[in-house]
N, C-alpha and C positions, 0 to 999 in steps of 0.2 A: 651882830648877834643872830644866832641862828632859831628861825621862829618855828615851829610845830605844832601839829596837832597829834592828839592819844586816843585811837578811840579801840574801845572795847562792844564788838556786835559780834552777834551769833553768827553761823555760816552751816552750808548745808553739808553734804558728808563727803559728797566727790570732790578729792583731791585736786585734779585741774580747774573744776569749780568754784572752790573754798573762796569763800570772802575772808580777806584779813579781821581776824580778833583784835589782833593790835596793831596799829597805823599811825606810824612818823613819817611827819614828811618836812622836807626843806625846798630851796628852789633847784625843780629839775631833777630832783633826788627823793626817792620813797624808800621806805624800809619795815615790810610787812611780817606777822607771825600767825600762823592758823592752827587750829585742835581742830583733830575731827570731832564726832558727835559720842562717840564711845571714850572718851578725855574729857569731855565736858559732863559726862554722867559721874563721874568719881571728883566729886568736890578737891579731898585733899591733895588730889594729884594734878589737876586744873590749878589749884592756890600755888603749888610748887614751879611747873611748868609757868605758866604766870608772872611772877615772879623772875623767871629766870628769860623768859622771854622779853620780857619790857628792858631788863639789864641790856640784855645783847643788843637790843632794836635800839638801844638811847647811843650806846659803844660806836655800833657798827653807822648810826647816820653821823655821829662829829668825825668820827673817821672819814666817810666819804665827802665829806663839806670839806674837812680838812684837804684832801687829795685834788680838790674841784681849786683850789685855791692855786694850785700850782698851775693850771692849765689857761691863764689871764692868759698868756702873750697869743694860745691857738687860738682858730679861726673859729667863728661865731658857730658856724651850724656844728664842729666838734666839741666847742666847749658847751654847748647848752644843750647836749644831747643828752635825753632822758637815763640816770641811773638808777637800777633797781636794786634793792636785795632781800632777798624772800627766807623764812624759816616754817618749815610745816611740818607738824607731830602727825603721828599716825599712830594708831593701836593696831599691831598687827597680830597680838596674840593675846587670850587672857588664860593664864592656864591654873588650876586648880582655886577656881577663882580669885586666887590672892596674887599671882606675878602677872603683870599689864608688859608684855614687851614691846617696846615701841621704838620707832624707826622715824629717826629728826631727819627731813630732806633741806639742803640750803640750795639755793638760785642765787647766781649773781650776774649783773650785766652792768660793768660799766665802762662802755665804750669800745673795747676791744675787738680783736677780728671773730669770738664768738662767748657766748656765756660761760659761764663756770658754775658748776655743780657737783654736790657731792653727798654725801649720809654718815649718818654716825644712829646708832644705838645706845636706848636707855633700858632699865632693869626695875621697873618698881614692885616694890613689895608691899602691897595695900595694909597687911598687918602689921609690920613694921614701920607703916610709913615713911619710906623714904624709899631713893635708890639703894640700891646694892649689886651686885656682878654675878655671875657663873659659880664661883667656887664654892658656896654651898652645896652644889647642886653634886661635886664631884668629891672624893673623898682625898687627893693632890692634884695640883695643876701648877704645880713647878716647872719655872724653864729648862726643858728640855727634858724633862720626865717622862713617863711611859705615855701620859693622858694627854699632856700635849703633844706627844709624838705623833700618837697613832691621830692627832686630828688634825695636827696638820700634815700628815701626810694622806688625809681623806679628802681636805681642802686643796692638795696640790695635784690630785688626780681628779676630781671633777670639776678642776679649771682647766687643766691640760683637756679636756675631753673638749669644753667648750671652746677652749681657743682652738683647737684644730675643725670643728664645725665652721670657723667664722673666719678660717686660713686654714685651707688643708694642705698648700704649699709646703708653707715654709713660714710657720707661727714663730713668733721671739718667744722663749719658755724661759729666759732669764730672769725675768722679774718675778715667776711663779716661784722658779727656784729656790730664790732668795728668801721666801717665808720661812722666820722663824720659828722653832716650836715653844711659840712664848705668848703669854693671853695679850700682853700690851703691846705686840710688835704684831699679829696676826693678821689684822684687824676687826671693825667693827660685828658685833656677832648677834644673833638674836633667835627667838626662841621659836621655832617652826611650827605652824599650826596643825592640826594631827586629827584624822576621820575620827579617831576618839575623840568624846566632847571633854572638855578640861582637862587634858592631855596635852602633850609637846613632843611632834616626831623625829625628833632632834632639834640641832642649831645650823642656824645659816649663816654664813659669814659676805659681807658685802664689802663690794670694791667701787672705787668710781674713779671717773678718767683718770688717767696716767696710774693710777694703781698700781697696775701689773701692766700695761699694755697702752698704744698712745691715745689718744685722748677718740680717735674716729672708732676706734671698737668701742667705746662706751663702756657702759656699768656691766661687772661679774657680779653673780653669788656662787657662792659655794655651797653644799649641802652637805652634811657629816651626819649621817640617818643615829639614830637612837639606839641600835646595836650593836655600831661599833664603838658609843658610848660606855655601855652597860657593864665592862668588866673594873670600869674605874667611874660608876656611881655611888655616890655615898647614897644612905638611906632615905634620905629627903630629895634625893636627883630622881632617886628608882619611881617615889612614887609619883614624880612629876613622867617621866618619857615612858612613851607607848603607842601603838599605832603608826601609822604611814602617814606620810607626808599629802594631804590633797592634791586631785588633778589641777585643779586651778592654781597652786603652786607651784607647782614642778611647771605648770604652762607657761607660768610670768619669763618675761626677759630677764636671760641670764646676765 
């Protein structure tokens, strides 16, 4: 029987700092989830996140108990080497004070020659309470249509820009390539923070290792600015996008 503990504590705001909100642990095995401070001010969206964190953290430690169970016959200092698995929300936009876009980052470490990580995007809509996606926001976003065309081919030209920064040799652009112009195939996308206040200067699209490239170039974003949006905004997209993208964004690692 696999014994744990659950606990739910505050934490302070800086992401590398964050203390786990919620905390399972087994032998040798931890499996943590953290809100920043701007997630923990919006009750319904805390009860939601919440919820869906505690599911993943209870999954993801019988799993790895599970996987520990295979590893009897190796040698003591590998099999009782410490595994982790981390989930942590971030609010990185709040735009017309009703959409929280937010950026789930996962950590894992168990045992291998190095960690793994990677990101996914959420859409909440405080008035409506719940998640919801992008397509509100555009007036089609059909695979292959004009709207995903022109974005991802905005996404495949300010990744080619960066992969050649970080190989100007002789970059692999095949996996850029390969982007579909499809919202479920693209990947994960989120809503850009903008010098305008309650604003959004476009959308950013994020990759993580092996994404597009091997795992030592690390994480991409993409940026698709809000104007080459604009000819395929529906009414309720128009009043959300506006303004540029901040320097402190555009500075973060691509």
């Amino acid at each position: 029987m696999v014994a744990f503990t659950c606990l739910l504590i505050g934490g302070p705001t800086s992401a590398a700092d964050r203390k786990p909100d919620i905390l399972l642990k087994a032998k040798y095995t931890e499996v943590t989830v953290a809100f920043d401070d701007a997630i923990k001010a919006d009750a319904p969206l805390l009860k939601y996140l919440t919820t869906n964190g505690k599911t993943w953290a209870s999954k993801t430690l019988k799993e790895l108990v599970e996987q520990r169970k295979d590893m009897k016959d190796l040698p003591a200092d590998i099999r009782n080497r410490p595994w982790s698995s981390e989930r942590d929300y971030t609010q990185d936009a709040l735009v017309a004070a009703r959409y929280a876009s937010i950026i789930r980052s996962d950590f894992s470490y168990t045992g291998g020659a190095h960690p793994n990580h990677g990101s996914d995007t959420l859409l909440w809509d405080r008035q409506a309470g719940k998640m919801i996606s992008i397509r509100p926001f555009f007036t089609e976003l059909a695979d292959g249509g004009p709207a995903m065309t022109a974005i991802r081919n905005a996404v495949v030209a300010d990744l080619k820009i960066e992969k050649k920064k970080r190989d100007n040799d002789n970059p692999d652009m095949s996996l850029v390539d390969a982007l579909e112009p499809k919202l479920l195939k693209i990947g994960p996308v989120s809503l850009t923070p903008s010098t305008i206040a309650g604003k959004s200067s476009g959308l950013t699209f994020h990759y993580g290792p092996y994404a597009i490239g091997a795992y030592a170039e690390g994480d991409y974003t993409a940026f698709v600015p809000w104007e080459t949006l604009k000819p395929y905004l529906s009414a309720e997209g128009a009043a959300v996008f506006a303004g540029a993208r901040p320097p402190d964004e555009s500075d973060k690692p691509k």
